[in-house]
C-alpha positions as CSV (number, residue, x, y, z in Angstrom):
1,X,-47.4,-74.9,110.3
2,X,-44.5,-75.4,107.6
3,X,-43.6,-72.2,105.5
4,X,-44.9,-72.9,102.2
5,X,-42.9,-72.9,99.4
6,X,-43.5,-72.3,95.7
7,X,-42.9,-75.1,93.4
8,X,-41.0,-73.1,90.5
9,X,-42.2,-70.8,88.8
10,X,-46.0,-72.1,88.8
11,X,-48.3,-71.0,91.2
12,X,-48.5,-74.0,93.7
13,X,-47.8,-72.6,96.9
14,X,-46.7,-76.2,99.6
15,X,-45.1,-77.2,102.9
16,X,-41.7,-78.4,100.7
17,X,-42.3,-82.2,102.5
18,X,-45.1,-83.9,100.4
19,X,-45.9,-87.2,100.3
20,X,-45.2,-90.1,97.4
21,X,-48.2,-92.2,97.3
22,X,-47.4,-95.3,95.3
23,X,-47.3,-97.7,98.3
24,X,-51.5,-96.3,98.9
25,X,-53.1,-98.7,96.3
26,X,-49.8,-99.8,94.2
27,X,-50.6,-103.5,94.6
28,X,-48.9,-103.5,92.2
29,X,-45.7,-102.5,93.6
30,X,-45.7,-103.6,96.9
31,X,-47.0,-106.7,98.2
32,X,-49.8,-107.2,101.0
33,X,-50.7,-103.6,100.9
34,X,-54.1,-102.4,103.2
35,X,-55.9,-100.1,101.2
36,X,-57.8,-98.9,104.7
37,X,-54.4,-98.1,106.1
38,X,-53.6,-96.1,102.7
39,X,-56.3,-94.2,103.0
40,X,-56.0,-93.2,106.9
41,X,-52.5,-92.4,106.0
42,X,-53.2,-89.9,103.2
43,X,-55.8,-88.1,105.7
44,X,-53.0,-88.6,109.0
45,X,-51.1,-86.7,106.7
46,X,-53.2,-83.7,105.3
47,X,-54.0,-83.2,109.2
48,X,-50.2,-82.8,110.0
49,X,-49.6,-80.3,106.8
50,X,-48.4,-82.1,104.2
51,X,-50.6,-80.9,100.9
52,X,-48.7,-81.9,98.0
53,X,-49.8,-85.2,97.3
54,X,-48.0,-87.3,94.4
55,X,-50.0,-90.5,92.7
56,X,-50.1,-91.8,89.2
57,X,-52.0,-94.1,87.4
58,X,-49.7,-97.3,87.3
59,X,-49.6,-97.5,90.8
60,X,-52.1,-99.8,91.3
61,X,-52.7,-99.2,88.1
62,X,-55.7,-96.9,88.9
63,X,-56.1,-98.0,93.0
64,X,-53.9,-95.4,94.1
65,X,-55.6,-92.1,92.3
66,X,-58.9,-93.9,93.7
67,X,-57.9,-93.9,97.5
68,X,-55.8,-90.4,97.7
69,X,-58.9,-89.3,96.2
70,X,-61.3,-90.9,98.3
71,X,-59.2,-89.5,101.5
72,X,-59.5,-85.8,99.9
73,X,-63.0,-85.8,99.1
74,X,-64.1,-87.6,102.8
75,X,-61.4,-84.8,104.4
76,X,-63.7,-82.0,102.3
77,X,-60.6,-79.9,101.8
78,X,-59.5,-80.2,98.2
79,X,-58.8,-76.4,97.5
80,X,-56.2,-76.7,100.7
81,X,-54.3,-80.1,98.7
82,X,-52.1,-79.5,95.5
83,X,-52.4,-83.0,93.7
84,X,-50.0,-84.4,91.4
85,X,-50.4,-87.3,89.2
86,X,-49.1,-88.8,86.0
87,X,-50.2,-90.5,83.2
88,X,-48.5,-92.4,80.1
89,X,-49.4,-96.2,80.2
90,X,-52.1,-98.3,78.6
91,X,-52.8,-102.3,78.7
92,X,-52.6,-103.6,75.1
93,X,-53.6,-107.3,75.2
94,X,-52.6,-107.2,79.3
95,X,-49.1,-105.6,78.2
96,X,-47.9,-101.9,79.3
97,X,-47.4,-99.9,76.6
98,X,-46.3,-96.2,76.7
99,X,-48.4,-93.4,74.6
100,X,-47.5,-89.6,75.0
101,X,-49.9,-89.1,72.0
102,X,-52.3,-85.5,72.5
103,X,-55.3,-87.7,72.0
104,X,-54.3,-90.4,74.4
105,X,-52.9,-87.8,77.2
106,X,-55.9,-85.9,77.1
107,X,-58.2,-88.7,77.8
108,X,-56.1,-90.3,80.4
109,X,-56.4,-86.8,82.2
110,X,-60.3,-87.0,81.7
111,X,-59.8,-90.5,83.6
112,X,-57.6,-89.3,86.1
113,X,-60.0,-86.6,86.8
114,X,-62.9,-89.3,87.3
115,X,-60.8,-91.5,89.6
116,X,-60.0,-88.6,91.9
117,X,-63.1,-87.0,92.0
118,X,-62.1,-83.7,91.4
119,X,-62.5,-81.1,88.6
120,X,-58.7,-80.1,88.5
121,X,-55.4,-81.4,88.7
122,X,-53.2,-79.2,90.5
123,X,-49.9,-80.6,88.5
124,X,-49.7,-83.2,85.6
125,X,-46.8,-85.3,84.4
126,X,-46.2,-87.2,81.3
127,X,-44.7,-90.7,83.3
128,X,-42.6,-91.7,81.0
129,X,-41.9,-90.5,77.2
130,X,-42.6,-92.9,74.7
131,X,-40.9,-93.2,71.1
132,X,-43.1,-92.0,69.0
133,X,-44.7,-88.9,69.9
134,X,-43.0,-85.5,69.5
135,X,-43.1,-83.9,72.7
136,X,-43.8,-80.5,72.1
137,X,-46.8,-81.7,70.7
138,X,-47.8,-83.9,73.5
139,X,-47.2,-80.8,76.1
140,X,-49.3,-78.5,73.8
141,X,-52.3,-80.9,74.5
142,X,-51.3,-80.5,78.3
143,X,-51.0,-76.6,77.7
144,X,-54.9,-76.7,76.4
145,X,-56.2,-78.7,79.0
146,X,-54.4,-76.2,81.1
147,X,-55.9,-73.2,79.3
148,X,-59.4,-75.3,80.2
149,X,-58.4,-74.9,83.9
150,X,-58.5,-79.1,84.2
151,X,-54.6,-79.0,85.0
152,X,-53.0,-75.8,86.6
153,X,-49.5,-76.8,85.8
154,X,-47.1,-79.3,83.5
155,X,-44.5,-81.9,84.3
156,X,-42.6,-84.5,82.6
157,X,-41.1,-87.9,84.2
158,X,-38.0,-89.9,83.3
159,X,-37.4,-88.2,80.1
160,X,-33.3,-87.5,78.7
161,X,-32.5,-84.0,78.6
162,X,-32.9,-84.2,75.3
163,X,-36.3,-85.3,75.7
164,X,-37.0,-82.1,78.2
165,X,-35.6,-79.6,75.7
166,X,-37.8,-81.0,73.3
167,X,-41.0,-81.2,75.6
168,X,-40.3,-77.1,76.9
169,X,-39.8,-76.2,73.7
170,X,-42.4,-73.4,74.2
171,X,-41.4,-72.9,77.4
172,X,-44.3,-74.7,78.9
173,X,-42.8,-77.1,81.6
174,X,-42.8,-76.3,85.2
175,X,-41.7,-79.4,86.8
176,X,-39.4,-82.1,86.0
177,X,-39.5,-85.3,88.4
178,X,-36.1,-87.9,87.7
179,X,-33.8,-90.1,90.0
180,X,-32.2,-88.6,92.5
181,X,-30.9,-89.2,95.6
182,X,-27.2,-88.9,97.0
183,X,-25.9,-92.5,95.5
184,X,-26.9,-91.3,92.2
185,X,-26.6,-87.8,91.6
186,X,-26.1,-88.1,87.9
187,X,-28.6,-85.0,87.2
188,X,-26.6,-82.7,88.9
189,X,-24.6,-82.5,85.6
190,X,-27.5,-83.7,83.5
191,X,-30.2,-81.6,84.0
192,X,-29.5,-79.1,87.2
193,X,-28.0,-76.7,84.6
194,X,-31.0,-76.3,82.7
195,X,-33.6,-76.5,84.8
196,X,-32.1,-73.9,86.5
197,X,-31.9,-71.7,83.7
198,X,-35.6,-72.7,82.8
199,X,-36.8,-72.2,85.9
200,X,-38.1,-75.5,86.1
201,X,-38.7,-77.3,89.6
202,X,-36.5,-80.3,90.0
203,X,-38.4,-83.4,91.9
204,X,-37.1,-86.2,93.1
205,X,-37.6,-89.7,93.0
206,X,-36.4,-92.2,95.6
207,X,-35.0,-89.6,97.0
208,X,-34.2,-92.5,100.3
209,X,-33.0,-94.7,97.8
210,X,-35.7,-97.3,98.9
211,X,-34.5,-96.7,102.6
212,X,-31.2,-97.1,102.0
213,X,-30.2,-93.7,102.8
214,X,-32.7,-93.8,105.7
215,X,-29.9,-95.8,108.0
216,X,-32.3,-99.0,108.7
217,X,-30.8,-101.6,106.5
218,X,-27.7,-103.7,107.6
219,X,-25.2,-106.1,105.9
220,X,-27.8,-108.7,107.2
221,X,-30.6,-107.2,105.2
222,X,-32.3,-109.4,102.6
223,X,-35.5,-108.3,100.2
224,X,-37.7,-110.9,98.3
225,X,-37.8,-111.4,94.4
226,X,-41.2,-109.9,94.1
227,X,-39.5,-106.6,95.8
228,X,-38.0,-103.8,93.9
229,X,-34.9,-103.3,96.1
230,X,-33.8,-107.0,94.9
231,X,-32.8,-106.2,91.9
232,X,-31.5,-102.0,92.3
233,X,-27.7,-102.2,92.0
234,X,-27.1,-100.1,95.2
235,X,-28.6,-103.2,97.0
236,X,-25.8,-105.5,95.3
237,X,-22.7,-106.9,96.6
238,X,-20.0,-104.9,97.6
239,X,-22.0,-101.8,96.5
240,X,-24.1,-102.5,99.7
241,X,-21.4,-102.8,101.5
242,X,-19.8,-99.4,101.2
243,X,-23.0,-97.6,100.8
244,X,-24.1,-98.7,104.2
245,X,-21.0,-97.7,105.5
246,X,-21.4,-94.2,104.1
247,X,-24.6,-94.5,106.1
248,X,-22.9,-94.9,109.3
249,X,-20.6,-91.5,108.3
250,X,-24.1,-89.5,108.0
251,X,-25.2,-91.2,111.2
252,X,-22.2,-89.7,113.0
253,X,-23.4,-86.1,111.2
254,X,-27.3,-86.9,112.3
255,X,-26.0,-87.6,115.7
256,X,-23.7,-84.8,116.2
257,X,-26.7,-82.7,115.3
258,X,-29.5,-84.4,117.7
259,X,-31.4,-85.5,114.4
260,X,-32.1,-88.7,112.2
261,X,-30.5,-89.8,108.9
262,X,-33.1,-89.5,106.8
263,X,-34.3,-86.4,107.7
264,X,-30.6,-84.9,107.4
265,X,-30.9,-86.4,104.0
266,X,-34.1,-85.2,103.0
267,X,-32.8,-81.4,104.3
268,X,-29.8,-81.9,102.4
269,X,-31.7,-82.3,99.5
270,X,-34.1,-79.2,100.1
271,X,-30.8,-77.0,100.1
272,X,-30.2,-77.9,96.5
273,X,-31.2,-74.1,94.6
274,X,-32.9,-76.4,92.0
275,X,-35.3,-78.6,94.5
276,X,-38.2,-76.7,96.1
277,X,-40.2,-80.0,97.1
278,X,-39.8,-83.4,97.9
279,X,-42.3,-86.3,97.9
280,X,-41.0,-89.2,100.5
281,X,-43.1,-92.0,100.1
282,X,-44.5,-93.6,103.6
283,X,-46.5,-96.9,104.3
284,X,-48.3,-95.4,108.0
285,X,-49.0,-92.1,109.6
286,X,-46.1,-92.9,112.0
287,X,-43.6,-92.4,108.9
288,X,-45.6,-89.1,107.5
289,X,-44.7,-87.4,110.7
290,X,-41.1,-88.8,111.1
291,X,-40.9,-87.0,107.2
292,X,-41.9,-83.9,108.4
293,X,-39.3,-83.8,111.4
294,X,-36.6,-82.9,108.1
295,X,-38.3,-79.4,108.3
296,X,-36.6,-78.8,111.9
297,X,-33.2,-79.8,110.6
298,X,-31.2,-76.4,110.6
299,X,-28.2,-77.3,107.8
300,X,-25.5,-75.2,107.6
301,X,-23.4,-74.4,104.6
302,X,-20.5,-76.5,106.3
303,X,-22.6,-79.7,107.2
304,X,-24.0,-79.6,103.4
305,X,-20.4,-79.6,102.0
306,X,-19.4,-82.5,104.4
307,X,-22.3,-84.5,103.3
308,X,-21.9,-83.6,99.6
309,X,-18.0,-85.0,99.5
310,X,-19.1,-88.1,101.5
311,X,-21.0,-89.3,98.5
312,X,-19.4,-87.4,95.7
């Protein structure tokens, strides 16, 4: 079994590989997706160690909180899992809208909490901020429902730092969860500093760059409009381009080594001082288990400066 590591200061205790769920129930997302097959993967993955689970409500919107929880509750382990989801979206006249509002937040935990059949969430973001809502206020209705015991821990998503300041005004944020990933590594200046000082965990998203960084795309590669990796810029043009050929350069690292690219990325990422956790998403139980390979990748101090200029 994995060493379990804390995720900041909060006291979640997880093998540091966890698992991003959007592609279990985010029809949304992705297209042709087998809810079964999400399902089977989620419980795959609990019986190889992985028990920090991330969902949200948009993904899906609502399917994936539905399966992850259906796979907890038929594997009759929840007290071994620590579950992450997020909340921040509502359907005004079929159009998203964003609402970080104490009333709004508080319910959409209460609905969470239905659709994952559970009495707790082990960790809680706000998804996105919204304009309107001051969010000290909106983490103070997280900090009660905390105080309830319905969350055991607070996290904010894709807010500015300004935003985060304002949120842990009170000093009540645990995690923060942004972009990341070694194309763009603009919170490294942005927001390492702080959360560092704050000792706030740093999670991040596409941390593969959508399987970019993963070494299986080639000049050759195409995606379809209704695919997300159409229109990311790192997909574009020349951009591509040189991006896969910084791919090859880690492959001659992963090689040298006897390992795989994206687990010598994902390690690379788990030296960072500020990331305790990471949450590659998967499609199959086949992928799960390649993610968990990253914990067998030794990285010395050497190997992480060589891979650190390569994509300064």
């Amino acid at each position: 079994m994995a060493e379990k590591t804390r995720i900041g200061r909060t006291d979640l205790h997880v093998n540091p590989i966890g698992l991003g769920t959007n592609a279990v129930g985010g029809h949304n997302l992705y297209p042709n997706l087998d809810e079964q097959q999400g399902v089977d993967m989620v419980k795959e993955a609990i019986e190889n160690g992985v028990d920090f689970l991330d969902t949200a409500f948009i993904y899906g919107p609502g399917y994936s909180e539905e399966l992850v929880g259906k796979a907890i509750k038929e594997m009759g382990n929840r007290n071994e899992v620590v579950l992450a989801t997020k909340g921040a979206q509502k359907f005004v006249n079929g159009e998203e809208v964003l609402d970080n509002s104490p009333i709004f937040l508080k319910q959409s935990v209460e609905d969470s909490l239905k659709r994952l059949q559970t009495d707790y969430i082990d960790l809680y973001y706000i998804h996105f901020p919204d304009e309107n809502t001051l969010k000290s206020e909106a983490i103070r209705a997280l900090k009660e429902l905390k105080d309830e015991g319905k969350i055991r821990s607070i996290g904010v998503s894709n807010m500015n730092l300004d935003q985060l300041k304002e949120a842990n005004k009170d000093g009540h944020v645990d995690v923060f969860q942004g972009l990341y990933n070694l194309l763009q590594r603009d919170a490294e200046k942005e927001f390492f500093p702080y959360i560092l000082e704050n000792e706030i965990s740093f999670v991040p998203f596409f941390p593969l760059a959508s399987g970019l960084l993963a070494g299986k795309y080639d000049k050759h590669t195409t995606f379809p409009e209704s695919d997300l990796r159409s229109s990311m810029p790192h997909f574009q043009g020349d951009a591509f381009i040189q991006n896969l050929e910084k791919v090859e350069q880690l492959r001659t690292i992963a090689n040298r080594k006897g390992v795989e690219i994206p687990h010598l990325v994902l390690s690379w990422y788990l030296a960072h001082e500020a990331i305790d956790v990471i949450i590659p998403g998967a499609k199959n139980g086949e992928q799960v288990k390649s993610n968990l390979k990253t914990l067998k990748v030794n990285m010395n101090k050497q190997e992480f400066h060589e891979i650190d200029k390569l994509f300064a």
